[in-house]
PDB file of the backbone (N, CA, C, O) and the ligand in Angstrom, with CONECT records:
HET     ZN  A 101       1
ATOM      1  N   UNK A   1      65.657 118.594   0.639  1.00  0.00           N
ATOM      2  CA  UNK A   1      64.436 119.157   1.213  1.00  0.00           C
ATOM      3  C   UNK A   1      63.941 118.285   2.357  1.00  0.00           C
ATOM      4  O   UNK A   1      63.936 117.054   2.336  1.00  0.00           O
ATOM      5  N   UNK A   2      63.628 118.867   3.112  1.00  0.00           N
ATOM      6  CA  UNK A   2      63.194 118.314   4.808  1.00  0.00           C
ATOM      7  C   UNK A   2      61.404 117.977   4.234  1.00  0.00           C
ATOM      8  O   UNK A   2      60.571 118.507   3.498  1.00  0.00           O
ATOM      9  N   UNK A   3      61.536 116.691   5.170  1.00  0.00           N
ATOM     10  CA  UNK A   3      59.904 116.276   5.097  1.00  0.00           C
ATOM     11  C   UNK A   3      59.209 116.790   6.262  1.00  0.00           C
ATOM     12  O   UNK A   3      59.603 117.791   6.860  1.00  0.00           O
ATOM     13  N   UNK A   4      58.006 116.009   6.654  1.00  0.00           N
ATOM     14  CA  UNK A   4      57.590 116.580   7.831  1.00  0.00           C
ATOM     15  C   UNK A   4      58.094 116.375   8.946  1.00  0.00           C
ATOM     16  O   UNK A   4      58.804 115.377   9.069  1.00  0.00           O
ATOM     17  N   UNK A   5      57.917 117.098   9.878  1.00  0.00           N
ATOM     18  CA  UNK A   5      58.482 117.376  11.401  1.00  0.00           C
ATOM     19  C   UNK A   5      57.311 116.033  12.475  1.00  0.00           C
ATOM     20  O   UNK A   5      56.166 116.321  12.822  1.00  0.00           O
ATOM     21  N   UNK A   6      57.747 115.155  12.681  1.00  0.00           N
ATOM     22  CA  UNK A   6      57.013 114.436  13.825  1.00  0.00           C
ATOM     23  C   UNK A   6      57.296 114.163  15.131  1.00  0.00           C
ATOM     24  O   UNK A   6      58.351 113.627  15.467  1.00  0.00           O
ATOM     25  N   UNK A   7      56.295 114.545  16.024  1.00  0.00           N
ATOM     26  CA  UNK A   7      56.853 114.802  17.454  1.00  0.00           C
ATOM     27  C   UNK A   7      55.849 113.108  17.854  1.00  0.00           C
ATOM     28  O   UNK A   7      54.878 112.589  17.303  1.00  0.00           O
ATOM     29  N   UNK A   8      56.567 112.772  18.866  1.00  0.00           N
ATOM     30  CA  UNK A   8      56.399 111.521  19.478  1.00  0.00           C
ATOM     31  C   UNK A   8      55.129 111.920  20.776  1.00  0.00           C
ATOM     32  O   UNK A   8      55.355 112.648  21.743  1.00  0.00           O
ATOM     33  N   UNK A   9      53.693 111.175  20.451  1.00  0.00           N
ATOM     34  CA  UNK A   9      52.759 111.497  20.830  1.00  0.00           C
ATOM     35  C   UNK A   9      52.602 111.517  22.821  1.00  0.00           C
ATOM     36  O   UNK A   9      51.856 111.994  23.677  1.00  0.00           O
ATOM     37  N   UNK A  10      54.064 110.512  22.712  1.00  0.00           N
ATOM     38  CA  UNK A  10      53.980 110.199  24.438  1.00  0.00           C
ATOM     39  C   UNK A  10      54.799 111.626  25.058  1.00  0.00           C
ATOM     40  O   UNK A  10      54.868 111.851  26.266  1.00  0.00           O
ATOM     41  N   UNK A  11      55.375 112.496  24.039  1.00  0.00           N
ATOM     42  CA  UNK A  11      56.209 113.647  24.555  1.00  0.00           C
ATOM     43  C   UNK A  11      57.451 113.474  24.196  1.00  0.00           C
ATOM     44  O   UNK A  11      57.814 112.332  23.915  1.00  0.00           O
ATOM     45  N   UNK A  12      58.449 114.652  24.121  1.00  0.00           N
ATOM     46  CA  UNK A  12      60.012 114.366  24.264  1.00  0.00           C
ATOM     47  C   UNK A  12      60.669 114.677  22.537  1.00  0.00           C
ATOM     48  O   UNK A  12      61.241 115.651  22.047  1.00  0.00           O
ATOM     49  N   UNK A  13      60.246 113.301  21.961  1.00  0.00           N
ATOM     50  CA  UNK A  13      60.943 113.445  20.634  1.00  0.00           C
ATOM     51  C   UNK A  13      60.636 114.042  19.338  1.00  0.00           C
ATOM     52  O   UNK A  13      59.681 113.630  18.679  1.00  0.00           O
ATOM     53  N   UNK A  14      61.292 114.867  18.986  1.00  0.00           N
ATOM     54  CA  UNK A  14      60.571 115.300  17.902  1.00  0.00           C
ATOM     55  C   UNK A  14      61.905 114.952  16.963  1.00  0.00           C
ATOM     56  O   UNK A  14      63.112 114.974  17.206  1.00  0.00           O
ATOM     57  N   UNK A  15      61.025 114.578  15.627  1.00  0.00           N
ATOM     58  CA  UNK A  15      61.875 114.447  14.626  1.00  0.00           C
ATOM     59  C   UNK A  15      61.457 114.343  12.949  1.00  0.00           C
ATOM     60  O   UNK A  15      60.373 113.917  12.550  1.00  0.00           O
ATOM     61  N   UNK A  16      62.493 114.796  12.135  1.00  0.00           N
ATOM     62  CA  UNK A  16      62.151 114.666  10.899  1.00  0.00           C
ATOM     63  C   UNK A  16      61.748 113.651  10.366  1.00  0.00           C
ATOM     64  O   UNK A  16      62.275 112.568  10.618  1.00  0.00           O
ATOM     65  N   UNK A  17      60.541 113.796   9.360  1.00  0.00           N
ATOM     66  CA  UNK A  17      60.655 112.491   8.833  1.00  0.00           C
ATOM     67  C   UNK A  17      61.436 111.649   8.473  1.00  0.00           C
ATOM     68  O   UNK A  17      61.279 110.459   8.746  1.00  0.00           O
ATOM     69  N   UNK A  18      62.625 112.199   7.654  1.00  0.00           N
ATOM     70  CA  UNK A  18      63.418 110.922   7.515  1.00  0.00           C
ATOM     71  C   UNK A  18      64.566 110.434   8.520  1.00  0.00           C
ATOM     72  O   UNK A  18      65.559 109.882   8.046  1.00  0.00           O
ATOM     73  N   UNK A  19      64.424 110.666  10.146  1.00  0.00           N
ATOM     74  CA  UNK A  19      65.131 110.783  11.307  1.00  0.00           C
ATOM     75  C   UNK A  19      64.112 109.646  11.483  1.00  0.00           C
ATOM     76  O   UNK A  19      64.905 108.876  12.026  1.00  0.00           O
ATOM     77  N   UNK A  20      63.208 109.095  11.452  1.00  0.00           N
ATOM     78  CA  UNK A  20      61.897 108.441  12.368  1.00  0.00           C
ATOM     79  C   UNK A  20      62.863 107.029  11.769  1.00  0.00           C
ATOM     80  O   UNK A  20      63.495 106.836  10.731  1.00  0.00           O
ATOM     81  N   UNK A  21      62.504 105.898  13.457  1.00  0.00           N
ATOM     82  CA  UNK A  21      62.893 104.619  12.092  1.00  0.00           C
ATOM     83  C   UNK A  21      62.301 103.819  10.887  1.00  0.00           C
ATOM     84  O   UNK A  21      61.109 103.919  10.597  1.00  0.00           O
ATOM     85  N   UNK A  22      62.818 103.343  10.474  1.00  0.00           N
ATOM     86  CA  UNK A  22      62.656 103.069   8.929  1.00  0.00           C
ATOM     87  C   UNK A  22      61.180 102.711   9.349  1.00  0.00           C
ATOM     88  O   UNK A  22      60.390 103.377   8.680  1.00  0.00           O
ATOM     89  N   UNK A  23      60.559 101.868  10.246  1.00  0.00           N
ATOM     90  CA  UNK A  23      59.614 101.342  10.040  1.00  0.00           C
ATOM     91  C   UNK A  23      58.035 102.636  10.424  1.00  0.00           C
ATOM     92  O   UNK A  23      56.908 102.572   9.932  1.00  0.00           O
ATOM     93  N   UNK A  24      58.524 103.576  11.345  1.00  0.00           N
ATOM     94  CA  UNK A  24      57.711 104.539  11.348  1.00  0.00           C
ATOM     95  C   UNK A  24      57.851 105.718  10.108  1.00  0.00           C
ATOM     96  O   UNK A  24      56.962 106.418   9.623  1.00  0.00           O
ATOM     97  N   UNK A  25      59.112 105.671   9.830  1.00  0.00           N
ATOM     98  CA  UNK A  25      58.901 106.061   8.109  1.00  0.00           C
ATOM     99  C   UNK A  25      57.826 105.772   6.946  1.00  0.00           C
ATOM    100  O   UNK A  25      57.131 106.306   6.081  1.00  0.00           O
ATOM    101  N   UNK A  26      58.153 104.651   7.490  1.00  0.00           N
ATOM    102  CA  UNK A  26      56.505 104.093   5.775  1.00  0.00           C
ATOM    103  C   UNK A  26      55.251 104.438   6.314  1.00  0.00           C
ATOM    104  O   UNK A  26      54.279 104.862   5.690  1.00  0.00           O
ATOM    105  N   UNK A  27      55.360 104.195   7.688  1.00  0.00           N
ATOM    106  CA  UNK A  27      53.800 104.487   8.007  1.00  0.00           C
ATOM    107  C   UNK A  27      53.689 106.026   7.786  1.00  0.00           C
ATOM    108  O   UNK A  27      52.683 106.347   7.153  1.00  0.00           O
ATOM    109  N   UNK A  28      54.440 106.964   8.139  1.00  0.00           N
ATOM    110  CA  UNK A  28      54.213 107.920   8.154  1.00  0.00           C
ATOM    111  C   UNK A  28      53.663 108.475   6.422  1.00  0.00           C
ATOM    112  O   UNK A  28      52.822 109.330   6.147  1.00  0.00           O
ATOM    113  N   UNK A  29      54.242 107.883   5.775  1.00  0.00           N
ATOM    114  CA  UNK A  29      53.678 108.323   4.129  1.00  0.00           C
ATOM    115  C   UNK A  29      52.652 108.375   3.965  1.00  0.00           C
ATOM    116  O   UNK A  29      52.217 107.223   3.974  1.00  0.00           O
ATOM    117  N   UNK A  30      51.654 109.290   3.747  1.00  0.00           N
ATOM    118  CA  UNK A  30      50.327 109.817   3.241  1.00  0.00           C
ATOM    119  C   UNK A  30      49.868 110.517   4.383  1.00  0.00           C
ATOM    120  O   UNK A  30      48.719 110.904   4.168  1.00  0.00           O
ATOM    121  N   UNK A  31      50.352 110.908   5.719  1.00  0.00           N
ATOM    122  CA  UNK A  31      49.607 110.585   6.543  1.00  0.00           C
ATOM    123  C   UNK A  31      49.871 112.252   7.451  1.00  0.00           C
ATOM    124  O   UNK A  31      50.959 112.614   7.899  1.00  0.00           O
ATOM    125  N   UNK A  32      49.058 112.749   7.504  1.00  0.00           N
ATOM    126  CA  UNK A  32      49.178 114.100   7.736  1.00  0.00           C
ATOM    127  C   UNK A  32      49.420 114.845   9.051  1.00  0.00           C
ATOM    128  O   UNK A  32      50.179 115.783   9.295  1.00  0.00           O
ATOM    129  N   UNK A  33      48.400 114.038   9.983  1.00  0.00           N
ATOM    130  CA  UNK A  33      48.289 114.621  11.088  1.00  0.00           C
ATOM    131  C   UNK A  33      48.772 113.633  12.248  1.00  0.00           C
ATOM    132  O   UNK A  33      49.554 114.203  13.009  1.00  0.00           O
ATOM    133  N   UNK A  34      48.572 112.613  12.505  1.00  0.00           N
ATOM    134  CA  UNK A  34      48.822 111.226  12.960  1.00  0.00           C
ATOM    135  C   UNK A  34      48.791 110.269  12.808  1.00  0.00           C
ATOM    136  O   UNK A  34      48.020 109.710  12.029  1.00  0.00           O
ATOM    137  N   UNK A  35      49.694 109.693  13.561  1.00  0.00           N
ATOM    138  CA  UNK A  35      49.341 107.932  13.011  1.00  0.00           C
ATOM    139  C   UNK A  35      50.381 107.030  13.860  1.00  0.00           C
ATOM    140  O   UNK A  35      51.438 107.502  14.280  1.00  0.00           O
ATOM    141  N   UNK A  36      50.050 105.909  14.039  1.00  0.00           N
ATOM    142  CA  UNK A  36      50.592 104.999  15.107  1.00  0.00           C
ATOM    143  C   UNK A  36      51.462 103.712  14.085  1.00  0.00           C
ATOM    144  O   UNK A  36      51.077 102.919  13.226  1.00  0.00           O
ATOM    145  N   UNK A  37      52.638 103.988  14.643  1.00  0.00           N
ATOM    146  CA  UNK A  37      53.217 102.595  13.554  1.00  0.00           C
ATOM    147  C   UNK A  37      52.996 101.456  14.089  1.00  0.00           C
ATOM    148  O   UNK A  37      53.389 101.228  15.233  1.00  0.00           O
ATOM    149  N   UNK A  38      52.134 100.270  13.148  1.00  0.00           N
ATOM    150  CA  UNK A  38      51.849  98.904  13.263  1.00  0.00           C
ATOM    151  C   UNK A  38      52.845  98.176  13.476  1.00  0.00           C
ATOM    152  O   UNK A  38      52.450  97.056  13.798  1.00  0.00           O
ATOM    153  N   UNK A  39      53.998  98.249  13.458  1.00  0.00           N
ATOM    154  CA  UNK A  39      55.072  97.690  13.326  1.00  0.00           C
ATOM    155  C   UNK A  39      55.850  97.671  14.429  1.00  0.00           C
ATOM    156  O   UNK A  39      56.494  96.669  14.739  1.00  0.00           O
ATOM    157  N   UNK A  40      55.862  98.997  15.256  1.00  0.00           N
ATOM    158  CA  UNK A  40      56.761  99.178  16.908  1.00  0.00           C
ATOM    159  C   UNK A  40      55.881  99.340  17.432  1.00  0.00           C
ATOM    160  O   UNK A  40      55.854  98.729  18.501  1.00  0.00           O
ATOM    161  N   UNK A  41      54.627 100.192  17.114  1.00  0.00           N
ATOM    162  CA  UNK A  41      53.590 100.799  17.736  1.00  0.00           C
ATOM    163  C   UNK A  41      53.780 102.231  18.570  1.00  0.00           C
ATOM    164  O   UNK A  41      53.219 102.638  19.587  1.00  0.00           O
ATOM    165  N   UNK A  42      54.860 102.857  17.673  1.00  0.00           N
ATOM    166  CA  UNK A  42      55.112 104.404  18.193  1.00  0.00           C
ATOM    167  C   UNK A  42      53.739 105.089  17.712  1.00  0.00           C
ATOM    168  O   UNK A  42      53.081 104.792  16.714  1.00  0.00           O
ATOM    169  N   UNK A  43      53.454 106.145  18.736  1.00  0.00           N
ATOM    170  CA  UNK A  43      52.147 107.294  17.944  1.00  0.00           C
ATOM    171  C   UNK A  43      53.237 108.453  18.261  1.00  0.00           C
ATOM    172  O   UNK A  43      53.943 108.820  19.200  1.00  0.00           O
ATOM    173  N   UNK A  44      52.911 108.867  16.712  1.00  0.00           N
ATOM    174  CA  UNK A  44      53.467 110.371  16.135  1.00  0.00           C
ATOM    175  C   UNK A  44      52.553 111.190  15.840  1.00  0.00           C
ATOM    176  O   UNK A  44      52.061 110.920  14.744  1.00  0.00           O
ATOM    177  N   UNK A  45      52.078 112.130  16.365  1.00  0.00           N
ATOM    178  CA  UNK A  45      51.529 113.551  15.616  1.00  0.00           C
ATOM    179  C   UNK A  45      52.645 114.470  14.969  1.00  0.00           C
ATOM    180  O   UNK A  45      53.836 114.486  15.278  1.00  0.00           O
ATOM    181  N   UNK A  46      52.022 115.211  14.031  1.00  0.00           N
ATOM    182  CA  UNK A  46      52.747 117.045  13.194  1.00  0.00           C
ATOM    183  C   UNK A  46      52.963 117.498  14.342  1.00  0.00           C
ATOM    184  O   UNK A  46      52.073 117.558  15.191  1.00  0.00           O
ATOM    185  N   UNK A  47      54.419 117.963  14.585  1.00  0.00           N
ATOM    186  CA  UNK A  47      54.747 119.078  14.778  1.00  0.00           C
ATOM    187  C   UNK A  47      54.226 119.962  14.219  1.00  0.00           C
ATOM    188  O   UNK A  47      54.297 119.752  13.008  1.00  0.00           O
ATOM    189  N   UNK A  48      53.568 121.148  14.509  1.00  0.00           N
ATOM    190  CA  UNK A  48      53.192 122.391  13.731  1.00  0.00           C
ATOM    191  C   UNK A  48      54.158 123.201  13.569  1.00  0.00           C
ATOM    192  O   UNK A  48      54.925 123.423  14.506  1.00  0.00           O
ATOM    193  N   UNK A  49      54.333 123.880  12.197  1.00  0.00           N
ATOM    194  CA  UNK A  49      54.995 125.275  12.207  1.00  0.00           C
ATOM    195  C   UNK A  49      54.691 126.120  12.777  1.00  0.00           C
ATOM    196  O   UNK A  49      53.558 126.008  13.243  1.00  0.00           O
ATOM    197  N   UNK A  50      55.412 127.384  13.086  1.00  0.00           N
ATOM    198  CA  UNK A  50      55.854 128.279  13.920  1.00  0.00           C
ATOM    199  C   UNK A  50      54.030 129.205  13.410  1.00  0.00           C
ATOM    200  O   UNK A  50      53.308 129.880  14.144  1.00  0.00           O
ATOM    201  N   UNK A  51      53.865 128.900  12.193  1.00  0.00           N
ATOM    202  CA  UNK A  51      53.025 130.116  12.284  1.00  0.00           C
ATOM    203  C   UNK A  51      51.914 129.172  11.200  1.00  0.00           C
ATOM    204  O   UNK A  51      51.744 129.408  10.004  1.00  0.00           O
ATOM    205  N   UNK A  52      51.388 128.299  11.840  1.00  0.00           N
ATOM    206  CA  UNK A  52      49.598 127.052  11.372  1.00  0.00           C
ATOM    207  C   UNK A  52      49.104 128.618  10.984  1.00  0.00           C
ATOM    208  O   UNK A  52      49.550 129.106   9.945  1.00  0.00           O
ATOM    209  N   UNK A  53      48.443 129.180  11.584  1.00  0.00           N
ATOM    210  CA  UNK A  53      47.573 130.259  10.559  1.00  0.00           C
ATOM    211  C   UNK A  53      47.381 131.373  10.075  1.00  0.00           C
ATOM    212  O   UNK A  53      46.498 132.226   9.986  1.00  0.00           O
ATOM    213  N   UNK A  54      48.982 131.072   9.612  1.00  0.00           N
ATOM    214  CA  UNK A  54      49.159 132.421   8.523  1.00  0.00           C
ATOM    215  C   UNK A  54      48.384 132.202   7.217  1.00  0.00           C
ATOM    216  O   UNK A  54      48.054 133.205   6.585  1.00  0.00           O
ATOM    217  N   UNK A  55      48.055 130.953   6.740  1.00  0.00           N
ATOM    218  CA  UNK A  55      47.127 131.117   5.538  1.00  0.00           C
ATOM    219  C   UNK A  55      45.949 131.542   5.583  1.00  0.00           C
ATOM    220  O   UNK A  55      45.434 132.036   4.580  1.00  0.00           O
ATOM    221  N   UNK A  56      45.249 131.427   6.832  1.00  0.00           N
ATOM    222  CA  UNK A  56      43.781 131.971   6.936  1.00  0.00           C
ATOM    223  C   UNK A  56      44.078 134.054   6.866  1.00  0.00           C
ATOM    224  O   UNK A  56      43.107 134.788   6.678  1.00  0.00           O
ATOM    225  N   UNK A  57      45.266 134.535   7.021  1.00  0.00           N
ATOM    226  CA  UNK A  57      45.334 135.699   6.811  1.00  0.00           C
ATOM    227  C   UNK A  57      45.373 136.398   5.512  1.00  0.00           C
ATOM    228  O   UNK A  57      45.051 137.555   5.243  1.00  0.00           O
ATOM    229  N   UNK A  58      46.065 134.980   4.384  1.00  0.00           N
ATOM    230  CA  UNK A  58      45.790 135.630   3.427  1.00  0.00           C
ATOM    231  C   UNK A  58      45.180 134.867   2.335  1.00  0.00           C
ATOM    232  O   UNK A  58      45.486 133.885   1.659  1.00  0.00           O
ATOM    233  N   UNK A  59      44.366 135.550   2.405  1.00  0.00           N
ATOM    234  CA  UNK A  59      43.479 135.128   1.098  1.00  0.00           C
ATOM    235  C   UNK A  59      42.994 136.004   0.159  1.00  0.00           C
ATOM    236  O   UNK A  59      41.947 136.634   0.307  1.00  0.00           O
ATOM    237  N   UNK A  60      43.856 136.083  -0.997  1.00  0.00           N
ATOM    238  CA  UNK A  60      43.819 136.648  -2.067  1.00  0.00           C
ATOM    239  C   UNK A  60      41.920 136.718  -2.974  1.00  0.00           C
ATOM    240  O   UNK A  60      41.464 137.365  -3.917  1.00  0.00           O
ATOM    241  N   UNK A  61      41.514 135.978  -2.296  1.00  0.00           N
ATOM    242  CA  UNK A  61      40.189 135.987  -3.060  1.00  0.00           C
ATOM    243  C   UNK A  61      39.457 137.064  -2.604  1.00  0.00           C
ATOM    244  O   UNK A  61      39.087 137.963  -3.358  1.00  0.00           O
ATOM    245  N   UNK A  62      39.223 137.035  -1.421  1.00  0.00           N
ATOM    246  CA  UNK A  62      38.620 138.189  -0.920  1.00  0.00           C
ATOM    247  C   UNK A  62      38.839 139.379  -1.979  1.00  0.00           C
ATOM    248  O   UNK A  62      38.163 139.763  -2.933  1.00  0.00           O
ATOM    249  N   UNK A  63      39.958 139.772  -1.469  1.00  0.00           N
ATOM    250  CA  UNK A  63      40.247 141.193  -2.009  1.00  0.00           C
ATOM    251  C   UNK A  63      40.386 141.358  -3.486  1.00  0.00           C
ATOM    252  O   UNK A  63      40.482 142.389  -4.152  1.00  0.00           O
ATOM    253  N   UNK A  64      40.376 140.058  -3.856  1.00  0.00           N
ATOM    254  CA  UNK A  64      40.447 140.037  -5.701  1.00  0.00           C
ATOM    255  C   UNK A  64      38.318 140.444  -5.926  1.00  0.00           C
ATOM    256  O   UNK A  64      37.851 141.006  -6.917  1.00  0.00           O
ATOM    257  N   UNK A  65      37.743 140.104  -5.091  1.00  0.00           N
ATOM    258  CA  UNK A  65      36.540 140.097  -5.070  1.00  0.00           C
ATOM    259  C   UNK A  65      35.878 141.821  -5.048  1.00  0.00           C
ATOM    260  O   UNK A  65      35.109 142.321  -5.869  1.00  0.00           O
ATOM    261  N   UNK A  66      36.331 142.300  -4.126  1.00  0.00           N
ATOM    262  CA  UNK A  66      36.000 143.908  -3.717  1.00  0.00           C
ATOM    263  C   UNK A  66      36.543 144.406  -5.039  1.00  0.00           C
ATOM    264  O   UNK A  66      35.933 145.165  -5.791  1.00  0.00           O
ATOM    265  N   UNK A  67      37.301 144.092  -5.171  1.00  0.00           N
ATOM    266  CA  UNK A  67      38.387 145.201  -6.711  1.00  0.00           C
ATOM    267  C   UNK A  67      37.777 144.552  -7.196  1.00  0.00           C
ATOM    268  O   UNK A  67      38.012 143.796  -6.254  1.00  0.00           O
ATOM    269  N   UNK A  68      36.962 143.849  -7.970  1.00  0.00           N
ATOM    270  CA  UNK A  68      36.644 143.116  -9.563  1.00  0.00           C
ATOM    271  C   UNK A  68      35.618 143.797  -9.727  1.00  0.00           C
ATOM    272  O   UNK A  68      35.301 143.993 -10.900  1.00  0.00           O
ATOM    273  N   UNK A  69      34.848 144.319  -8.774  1.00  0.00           N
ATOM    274  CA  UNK A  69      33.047 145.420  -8.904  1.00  0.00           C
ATOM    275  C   UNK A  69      33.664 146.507  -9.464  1.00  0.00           C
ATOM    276  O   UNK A  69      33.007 147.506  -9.758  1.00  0.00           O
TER     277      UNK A  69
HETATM  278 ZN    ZN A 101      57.852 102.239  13.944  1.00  0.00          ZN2+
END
């Protein structure tokens, strides 16, 4: 299973988490949206998936809400 996708904040590289080097690897653990490794001092942001807000389309609560009256 593929981890997250990190694109290199200066442009150009994008890569899997476990493609990043070892030392922007650890930093990257917990870390969602960005983060700069202390160690080389690369800044990585998420790559986003193809489709960030398909979850705001579905939300099962709503419509569990109208049908429950
Ligand atoms: Zn690094």
């Amino acid at each position: 299973m593929r981890g997250s996708i990190w694109m290199s904040a200066l442009g150009g590289e994008v890569l899997y988490e476990e493609d990043l080097p070892a030392c922007c690897q650890r930093s990257a653990r917990g870390q969602e949206r960005s983060f700069e490794c202390p160690a080389c001092g690369a800044m990585w942001q998420t790559a986003l998936p193809m489709h960030p807000e398909e979850d705001a389309f579905s939300q099962p609560d709503l419509d569990e809400r109208k049908g429950a009256a």
